[in-house]
PASEBA-1860 file (N, C-alpha, C; in nm, 3 decimals):
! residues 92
1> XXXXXXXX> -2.217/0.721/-0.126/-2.103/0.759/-0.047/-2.096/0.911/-0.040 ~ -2.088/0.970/0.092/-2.065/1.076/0.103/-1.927/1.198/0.047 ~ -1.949/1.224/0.014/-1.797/1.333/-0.046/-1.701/1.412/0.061 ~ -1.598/1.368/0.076/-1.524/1.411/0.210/-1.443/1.479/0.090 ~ -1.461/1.633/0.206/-1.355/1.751/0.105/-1.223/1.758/0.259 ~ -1.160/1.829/0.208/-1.049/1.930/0.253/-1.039/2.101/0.249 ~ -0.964/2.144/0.340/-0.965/2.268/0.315/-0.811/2.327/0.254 ~ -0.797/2.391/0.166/-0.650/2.380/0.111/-0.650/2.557/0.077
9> XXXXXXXX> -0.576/2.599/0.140/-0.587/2.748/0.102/-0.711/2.795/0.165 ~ -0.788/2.871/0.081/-0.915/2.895/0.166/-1.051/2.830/0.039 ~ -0.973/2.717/0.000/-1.080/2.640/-0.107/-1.120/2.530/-0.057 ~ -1.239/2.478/-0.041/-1.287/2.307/-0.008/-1.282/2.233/-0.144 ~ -1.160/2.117/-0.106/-1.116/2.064/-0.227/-1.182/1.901/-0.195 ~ -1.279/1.830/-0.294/-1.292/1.696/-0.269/-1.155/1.622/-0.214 ~ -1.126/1.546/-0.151/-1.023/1.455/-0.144/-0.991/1.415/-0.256 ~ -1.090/1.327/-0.325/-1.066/1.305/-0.505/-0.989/1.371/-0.544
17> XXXXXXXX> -0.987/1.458/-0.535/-0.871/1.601/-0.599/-0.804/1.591/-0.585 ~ -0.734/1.530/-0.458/-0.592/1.547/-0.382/-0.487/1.473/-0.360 ~ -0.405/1.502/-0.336/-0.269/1.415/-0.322/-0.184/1.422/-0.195 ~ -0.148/1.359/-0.148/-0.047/1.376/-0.034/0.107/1.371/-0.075 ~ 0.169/1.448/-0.035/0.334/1.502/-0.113/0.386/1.434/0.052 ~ 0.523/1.364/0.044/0.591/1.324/0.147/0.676/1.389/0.147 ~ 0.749/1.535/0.198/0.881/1.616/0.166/0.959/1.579/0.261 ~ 1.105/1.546/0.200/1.211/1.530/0.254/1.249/1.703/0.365
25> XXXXXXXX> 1.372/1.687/0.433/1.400/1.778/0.538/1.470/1.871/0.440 ~ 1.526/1.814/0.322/1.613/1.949/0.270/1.535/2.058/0.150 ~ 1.319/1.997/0.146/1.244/2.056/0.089/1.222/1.974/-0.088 ~ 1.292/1.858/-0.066/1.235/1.758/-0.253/1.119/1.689/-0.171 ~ 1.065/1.669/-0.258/0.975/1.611/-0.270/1.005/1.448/-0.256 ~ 0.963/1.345/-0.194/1.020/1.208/-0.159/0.909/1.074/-0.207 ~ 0.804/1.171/-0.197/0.660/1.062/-0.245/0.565/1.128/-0.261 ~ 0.428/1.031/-0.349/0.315/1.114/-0.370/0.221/1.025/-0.369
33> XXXXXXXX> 0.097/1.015/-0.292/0.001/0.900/-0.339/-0.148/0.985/-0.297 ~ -0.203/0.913/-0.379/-0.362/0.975/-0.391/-0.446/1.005/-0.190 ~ -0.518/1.074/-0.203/-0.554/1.091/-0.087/-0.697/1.036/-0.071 ~ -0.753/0.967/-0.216/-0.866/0.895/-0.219/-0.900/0.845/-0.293 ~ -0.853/0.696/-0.318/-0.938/0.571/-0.390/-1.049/0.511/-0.367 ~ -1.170/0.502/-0.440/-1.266/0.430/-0.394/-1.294/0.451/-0.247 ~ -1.328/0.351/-0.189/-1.341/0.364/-0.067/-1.194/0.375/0.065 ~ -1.121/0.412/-0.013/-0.954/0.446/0.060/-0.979/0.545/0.064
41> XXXXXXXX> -0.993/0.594/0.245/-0.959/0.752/0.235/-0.823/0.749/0.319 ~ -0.747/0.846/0.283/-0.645/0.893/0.346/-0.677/0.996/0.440 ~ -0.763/1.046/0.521/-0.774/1.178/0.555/-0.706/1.223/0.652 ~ -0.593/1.186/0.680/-0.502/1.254/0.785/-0.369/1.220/0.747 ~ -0.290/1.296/0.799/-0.155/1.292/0.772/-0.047/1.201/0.851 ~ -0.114/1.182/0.935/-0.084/1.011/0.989/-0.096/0.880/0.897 ~ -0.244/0.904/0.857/-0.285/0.760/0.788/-0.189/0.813/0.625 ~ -0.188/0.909/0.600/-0.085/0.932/0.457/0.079/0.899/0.511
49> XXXXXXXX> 0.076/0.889/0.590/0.217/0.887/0.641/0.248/0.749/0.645 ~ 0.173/0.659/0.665/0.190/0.543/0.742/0.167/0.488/0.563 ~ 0.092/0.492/0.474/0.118/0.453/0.343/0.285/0.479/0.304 ~ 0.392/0.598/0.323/0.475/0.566/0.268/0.567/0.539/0.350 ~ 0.514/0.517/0.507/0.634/0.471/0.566/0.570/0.368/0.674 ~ 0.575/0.234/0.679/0.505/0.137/0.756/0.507/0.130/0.895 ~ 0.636/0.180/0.935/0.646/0.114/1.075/0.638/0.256/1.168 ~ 0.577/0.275/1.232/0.582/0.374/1.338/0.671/0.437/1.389
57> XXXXXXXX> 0.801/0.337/1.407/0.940/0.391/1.488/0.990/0.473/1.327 ~ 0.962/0.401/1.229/1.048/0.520/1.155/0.969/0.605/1.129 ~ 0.855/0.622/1.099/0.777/0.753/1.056/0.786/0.862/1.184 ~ 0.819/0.807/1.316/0.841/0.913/1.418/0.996/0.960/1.409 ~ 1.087/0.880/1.372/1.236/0.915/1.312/1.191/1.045/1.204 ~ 1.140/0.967/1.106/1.140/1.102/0.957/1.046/1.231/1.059 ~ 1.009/1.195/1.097/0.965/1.347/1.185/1.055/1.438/1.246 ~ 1.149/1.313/1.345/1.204/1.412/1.380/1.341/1.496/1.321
65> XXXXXXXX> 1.347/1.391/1.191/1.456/1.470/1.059/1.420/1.596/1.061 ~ 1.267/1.609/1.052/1.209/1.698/0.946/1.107/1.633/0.834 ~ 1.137/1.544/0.859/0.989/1.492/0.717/0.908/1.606/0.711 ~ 0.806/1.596/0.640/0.670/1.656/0.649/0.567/1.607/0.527 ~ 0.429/1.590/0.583/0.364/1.554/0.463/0.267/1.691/0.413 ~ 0.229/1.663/0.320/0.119/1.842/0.339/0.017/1.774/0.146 ~ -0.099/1.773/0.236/-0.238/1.781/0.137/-0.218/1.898/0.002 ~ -0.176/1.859/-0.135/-0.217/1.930/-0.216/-0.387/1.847/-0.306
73> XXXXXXXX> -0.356/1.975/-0.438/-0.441/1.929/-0.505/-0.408/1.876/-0.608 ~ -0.434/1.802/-0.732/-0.416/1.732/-0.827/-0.342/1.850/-0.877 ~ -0.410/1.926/-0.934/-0.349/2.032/-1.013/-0.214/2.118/-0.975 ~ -0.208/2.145/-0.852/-0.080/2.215/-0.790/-0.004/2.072/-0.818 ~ -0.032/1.916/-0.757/0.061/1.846/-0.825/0.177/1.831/-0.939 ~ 0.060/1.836/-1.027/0.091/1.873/-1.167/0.156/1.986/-1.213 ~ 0.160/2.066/-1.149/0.144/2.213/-1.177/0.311/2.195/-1.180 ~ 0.359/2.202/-1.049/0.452/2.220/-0.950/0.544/2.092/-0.933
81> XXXXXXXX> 0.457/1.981/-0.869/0.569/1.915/-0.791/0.631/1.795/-0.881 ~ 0.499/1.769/-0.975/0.541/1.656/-1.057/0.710/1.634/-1.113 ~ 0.718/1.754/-1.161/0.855/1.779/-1.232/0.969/1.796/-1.108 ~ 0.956/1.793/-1.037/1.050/1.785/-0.898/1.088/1.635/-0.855 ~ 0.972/1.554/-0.887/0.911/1.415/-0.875/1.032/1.342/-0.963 ~ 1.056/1.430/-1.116/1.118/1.367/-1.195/1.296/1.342/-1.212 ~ 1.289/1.480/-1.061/1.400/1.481/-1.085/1.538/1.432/-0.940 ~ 1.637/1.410/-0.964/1.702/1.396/-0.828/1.766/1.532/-0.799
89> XXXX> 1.756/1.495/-0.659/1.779/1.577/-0.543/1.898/1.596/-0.548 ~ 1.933/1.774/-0.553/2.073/1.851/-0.547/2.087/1.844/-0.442 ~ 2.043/1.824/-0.320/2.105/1.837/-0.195/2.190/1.705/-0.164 ~ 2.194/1.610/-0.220/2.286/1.493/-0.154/2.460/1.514/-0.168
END
């Protein structure tokens, strides 16, 4: 199997590496799922989109909230968002 990277910053990151973050409109963080299992690739932000939100009419709704999804790496995960992950959202 071939190795499908990303470009993240100005680094080529394997997908393996990576994670897809689902951010809410007021900037928390809402979801996180791998951007490559086995032979699961996620490589667009459509097909990551459509993992945490099924139906089309709403993933074009959370758009036009403001959703946004955005490719990190394992480590900025960890780094950063995990602990955001853990926590609830001051904006409600």
């Amino acid at each position: 199997m071939a190795i499908l990277t990303a470009t993240i910053g100005d680094r080529q990151v394997p997908l393996t590496d990576c994670d897809w973050v689902l951010w809410a409109p007021c900037g928390c963080p809402r979801g996180v799922c791998l951007a490559q299992v086995g032979d699961t690739v996620l490589a667009t932000e459509d097909r990551a989109h459509a993992e945490f939100t099924s139906r089309r009419r709403d993933r074009a709704r959370e758009i036009r909230e403001g959703y946004r999804i955005e490719l990190v790496t394992h480590h900025h995960y960890r780094a950063v968002i995990a602990s955001l992950m853990a926590t609830r959202c001051p904006h409600r």
